[in-house]
C-alpha positions as CSV (number, residue, x, y, z in Angstrom):
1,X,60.5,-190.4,-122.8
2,X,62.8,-187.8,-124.9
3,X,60.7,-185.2,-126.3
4,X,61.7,-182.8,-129.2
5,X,60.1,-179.6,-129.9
6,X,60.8,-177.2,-133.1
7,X,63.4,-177.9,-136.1
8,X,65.5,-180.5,-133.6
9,X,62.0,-182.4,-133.5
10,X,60.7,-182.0,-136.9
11,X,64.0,-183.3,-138.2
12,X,64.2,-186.1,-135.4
13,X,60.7,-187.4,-136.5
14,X,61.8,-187.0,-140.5
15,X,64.8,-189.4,-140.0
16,X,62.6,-192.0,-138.2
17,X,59.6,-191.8,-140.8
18,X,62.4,-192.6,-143.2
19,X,64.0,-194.8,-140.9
20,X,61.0,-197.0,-140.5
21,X,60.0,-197.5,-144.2
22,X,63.9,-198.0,-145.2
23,X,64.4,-200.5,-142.4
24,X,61.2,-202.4,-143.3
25,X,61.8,-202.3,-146.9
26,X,65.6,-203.8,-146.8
27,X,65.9,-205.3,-143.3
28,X,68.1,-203.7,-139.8
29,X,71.0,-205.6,-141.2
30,X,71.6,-204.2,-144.2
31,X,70.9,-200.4,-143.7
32,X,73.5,-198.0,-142.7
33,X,73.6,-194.4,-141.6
34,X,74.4,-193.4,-144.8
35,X,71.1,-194.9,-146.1
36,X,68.9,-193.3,-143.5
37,X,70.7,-190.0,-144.0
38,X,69.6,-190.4,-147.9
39,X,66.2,-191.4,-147.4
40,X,65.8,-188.8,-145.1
41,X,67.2,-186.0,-147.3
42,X,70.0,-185.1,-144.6
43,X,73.4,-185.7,-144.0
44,X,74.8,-188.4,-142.2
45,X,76.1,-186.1,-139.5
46,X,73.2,-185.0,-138.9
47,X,71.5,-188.9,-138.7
48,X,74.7,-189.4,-136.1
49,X,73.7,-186.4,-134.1
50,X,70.5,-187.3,-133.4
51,X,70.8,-191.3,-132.9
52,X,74.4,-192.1,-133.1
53,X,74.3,-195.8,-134.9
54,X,71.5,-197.3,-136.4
55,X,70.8,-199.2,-133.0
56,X,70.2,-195.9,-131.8
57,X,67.3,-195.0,-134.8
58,X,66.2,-198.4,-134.0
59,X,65.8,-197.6,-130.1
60,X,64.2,-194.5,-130.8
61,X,61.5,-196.4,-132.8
62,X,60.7,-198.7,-129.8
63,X,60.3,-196.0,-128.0
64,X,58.3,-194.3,-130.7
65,X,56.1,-197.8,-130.7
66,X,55.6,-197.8,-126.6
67,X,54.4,-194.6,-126.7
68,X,52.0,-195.0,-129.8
69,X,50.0,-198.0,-127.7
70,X,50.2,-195.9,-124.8
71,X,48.6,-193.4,-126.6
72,X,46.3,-195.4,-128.0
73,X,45.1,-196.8,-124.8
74,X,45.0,-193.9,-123.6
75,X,42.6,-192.0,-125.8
76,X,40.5,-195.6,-126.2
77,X,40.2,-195.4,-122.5
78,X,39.2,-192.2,-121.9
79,X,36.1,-192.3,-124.8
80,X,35.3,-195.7,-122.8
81,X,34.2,-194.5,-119.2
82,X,38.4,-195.0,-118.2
83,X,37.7,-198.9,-118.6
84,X,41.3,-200.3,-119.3
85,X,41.1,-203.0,-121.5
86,X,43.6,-205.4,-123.2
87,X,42.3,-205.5,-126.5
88,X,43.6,-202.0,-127.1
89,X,46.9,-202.8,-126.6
90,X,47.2,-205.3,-129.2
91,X,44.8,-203.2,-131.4
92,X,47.6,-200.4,-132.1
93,X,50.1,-203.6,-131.7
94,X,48.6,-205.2,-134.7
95,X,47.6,-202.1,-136.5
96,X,51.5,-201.1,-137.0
97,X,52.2,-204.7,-137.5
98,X,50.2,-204.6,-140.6
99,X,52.3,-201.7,-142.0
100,X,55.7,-202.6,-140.7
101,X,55.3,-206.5,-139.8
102,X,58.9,-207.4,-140.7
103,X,60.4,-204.3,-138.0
104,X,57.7,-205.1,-135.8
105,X,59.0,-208.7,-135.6
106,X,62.5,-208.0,-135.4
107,X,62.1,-205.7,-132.4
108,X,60.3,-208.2,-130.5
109,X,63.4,-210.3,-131.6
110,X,65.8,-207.9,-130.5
111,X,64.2,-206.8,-127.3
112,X,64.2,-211.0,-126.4
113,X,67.7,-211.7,-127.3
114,X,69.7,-208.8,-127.5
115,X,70.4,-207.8,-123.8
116,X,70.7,-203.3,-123.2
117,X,69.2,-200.7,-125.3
118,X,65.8,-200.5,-126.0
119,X,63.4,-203.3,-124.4
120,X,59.9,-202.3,-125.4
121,X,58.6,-205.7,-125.0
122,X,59.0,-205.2,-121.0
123,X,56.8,-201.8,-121.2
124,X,54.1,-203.7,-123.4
125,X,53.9,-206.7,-121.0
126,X,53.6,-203.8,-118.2
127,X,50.5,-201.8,-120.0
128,X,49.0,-205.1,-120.3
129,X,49.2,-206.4,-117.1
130,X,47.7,-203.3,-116.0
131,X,45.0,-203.9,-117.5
132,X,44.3,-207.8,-116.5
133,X,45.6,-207.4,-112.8
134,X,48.6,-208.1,-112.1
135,X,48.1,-211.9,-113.5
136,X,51.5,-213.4,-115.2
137,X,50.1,-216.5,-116.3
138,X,47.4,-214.7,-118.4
139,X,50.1,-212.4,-119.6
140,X,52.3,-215.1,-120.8
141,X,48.9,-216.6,-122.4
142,X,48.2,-213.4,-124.3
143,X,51.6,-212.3,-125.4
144,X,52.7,-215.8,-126.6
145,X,49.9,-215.6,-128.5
146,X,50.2,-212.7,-129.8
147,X,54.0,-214.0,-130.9
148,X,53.0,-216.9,-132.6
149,X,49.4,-215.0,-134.5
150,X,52.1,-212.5,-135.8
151,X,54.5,-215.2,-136.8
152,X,52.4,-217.6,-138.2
153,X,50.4,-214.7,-140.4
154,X,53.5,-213.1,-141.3
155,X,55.3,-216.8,-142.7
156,X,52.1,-217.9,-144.1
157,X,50.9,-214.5,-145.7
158,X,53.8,-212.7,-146.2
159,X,51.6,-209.8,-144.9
160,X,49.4,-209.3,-141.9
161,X,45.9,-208.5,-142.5
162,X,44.8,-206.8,-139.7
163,X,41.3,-207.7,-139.3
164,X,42.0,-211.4,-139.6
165,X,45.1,-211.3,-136.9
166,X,42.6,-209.1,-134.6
167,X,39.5,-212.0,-134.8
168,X,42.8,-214.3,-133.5
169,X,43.7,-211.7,-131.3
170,X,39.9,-211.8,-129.7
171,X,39.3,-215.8,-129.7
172,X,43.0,-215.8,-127.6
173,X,41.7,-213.2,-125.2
174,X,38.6,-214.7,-124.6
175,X,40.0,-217.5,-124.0
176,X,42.5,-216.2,-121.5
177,X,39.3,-214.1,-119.9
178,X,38.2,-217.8,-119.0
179,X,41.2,-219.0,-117.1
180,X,39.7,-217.1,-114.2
């Protein structure tokens, strides 16, 4: 995990705020560094210094995203007695989801078609077999799920309420808890 401290990280975490909203808003396609320098009020240079292509923004958010729901667990976790739990993986999962659902979608894309870079899909399915032991049938179970709740909402919707995906999220896990 690359961690930036000062001006170098204030201006690192500037051009992925912007990066994020810009990538959302008109799709990884069709963005270039030129836009990200623009939205970010910097120069392209400077966008080419930090992440050299827009793969390389778009790394640096997955990384960004790992780290969030590691986070997340993390603090969940340690107000919870240390109990490690899957639900609160998909909880900050679904929470970005519901702000960025079309990047959120496309990484998972990305990370299952697009061999190198980035693969934050591998560190998810990690933190959450942690937390059910080990077991990769449940983990296929949950994370297929997951796929296909954020997929179907997203198509159906056009927007992922985040309350509604979490009760899908729970009935799936429950589910899974009773496959033993």
């Amino acid at each position: 995990m690359s961690v930036f401290y000062g001006k170098r990280g204030k201006t690192r975490r500037l051009i992925m705020q912007n990066s994020k909203a810009l990538l959302e808003t008109h799709g990884i396609e069709h963005v270039t560094m030129q836009d990200i320098a623009d939205a970010a009020n910097v120069s392209r240079t400077t966008v080419f210094n930090y992440f050299g292509s827009v793969k390389g923004v778009l790394d640096a958010l997955c990384e960004d995203e790992v780290n969030a729901v590691r986070e997340y667990c993390e603090r969940k976790e340690k107000r919870e007695d240390n109990r490690p739990d899957v639900r609160h993986v998909f909880e900050q999962l679904i929470k970005d989801a519901a702000v960025f659902p079309a990047l959120i979608i496309r990484v998972i894309s990305a990370s299952i078609v697009e061999p190198g870079g980035c693969n934050p899909i591998l560190e998810i399915e990690q933190m959450i077999l942690d937390r059910i032991g080990g077991d990769e049938t449940k983990l296929t179970f949950l994370t297929g799920g997951f796929y296909a709740v954020l997929n179907h909402t997203y198509l159906h919707d056009g927007k992922i309420d985040e309350n509604k995906m979490m009760d899908k999220m729970d009935s799936i896990i429950q589910q899974v808890e009773y496959m033993g």
